[in-house]
N, C-alpha and C positions, 0 to 999 in steps of 0.2 A: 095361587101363590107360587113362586117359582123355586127352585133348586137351589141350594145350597148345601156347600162341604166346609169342613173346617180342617184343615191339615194341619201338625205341629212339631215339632222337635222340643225333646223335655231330656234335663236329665234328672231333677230332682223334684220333678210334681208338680210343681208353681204353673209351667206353660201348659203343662197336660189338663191338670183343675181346670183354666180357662176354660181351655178347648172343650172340655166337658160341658163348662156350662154355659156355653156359646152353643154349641149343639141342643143341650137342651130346650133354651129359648127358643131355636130358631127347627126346632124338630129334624135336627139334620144329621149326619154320622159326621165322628172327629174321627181323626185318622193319624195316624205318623207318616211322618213323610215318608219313612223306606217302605209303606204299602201302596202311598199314592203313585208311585210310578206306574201303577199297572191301571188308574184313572182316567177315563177319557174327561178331561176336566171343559173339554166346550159342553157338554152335556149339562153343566149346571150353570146358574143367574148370577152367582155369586161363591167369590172364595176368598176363605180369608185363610192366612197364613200366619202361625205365632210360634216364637224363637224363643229362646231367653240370651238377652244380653251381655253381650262378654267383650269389654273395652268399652267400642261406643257403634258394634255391629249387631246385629242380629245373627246368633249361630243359625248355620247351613240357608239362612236365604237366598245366598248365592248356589247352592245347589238346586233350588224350588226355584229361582227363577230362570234356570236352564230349563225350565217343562213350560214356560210364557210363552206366547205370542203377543202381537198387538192386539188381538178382542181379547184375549183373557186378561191382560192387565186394564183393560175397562172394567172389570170385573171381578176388582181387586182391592179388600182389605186386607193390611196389615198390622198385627200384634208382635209387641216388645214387651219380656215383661224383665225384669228391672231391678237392684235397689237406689236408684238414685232418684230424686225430686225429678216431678214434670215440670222443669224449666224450660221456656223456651232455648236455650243453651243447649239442653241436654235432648231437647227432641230435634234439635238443629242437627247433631251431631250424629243421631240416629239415622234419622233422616239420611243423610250423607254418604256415612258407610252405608245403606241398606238399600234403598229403594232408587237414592242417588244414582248409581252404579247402573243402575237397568231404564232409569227414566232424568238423567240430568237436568233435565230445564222444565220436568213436571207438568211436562202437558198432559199424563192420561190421571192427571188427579190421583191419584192412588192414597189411599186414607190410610194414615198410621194410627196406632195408640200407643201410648207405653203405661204399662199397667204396671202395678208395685208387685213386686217380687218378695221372695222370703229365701231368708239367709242366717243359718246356721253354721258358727265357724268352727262346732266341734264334729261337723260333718263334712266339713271339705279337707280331703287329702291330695297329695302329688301334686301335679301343676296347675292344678287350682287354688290349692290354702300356697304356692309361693308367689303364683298374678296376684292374689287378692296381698298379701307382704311386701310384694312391689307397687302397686297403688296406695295401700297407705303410708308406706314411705315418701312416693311423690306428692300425696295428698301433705303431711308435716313439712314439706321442702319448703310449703309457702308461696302466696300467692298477692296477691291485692286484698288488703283486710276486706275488701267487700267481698270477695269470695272467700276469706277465711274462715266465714260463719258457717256456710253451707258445706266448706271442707270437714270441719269439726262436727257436723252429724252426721256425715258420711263416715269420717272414721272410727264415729262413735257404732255407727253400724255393721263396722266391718268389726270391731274390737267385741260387739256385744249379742249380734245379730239384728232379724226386724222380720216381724211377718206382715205384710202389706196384703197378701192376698185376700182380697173379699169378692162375693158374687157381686155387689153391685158396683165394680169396676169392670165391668164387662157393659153395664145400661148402656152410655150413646157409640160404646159398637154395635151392641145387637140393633139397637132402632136406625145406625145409619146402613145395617144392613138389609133388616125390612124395606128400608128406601129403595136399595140399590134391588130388591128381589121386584117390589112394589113396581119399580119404574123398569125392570124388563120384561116383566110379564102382560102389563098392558101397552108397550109397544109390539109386543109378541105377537098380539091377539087383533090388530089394529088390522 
């Protein structure tokens, strides 16, 4: 079976748990990104990297993917975790800012996820609890009653909270990452 790391950026636990139990599955160390710098990351089959979302980017992936090359982003999942619905809309957009940026026209495949996040508003202070005041304002401006439905539990989650986090919102990352360790390991050996 080959190598695998999980690296992540957390500020309030949600991407960190993942990461935890992404590593656990896959018997591998989770790490924060400010220690992977010191990583030789060709060294491992597989890397997945996990943010938590703020607008519609992934915090600091733009730092993580200044340590890429072209084979390590063969050798590249991505995690977003979140409170907004996995729409195609909203992983459009992920997608965009995130992975966009370093791969526009998505030739090395790079597999995202966005996984549910957890959000307490009596624990967000300074320019955090005023973004999340500034989206739900844009969120009430109104939109196409077809999005007004999904506006309205958005701001109902901003107004009340949401824990989304569970271990089995991690299953088809970890299995598409036994894939990705699976299929370098026996080209490895070939």
């Amino acid at each position: 079976m080959g190598k695998s790391i999980v690296i992540y950026t957390s500020k309030r636990g949600s991407t960190k748990q993942y990461a935890e139990w992404i590593a656990e599955e896959l018997s591998c160390d989770a790490v924060p990104l400010s220690a992977a710098k010191e990583l030789n990351l060709h060294g491992y089959d597989c890397i997945i990297y996990g943010g938590w979302i703020r607008g519609s980017g992934i915090v600091d992936f733009d730092k993580f993917a200044k340590m890429l090359d072209d084979e390590l982003m063969d050798r590249l999942i991505v995690y977003g975790v979140g409170m907004a619905d996995e729409t195609a809309e909203n992983y459009a957009q992920v997608w965009g800012y995130s992975i966009g940026k370093i791969d526009p026209k998505n030739e090395k495949r790079i597999l995202l996820y966005i996984l549910g996040g957890r959000y307490d508003p009596q624990n967000v202070k300074g320019m955090d609890s005023f973004l999340m005041k500034i989206m739900r304002s844009v969120l009430i401006s109104g939109s196409t009653s077809d999005a007004k439905l999904r506006m309205n539990f958005m701001k109902e989650r901003i107004d009340k909270g949401v824990d989304m986090v569970k271990k089995e919102n991690v299953n088809s990352l970890v299995n598409d990452a036994r894939k990705m360790i699976g299929k370098d390991s026996s080209l490895r050996s070939e």
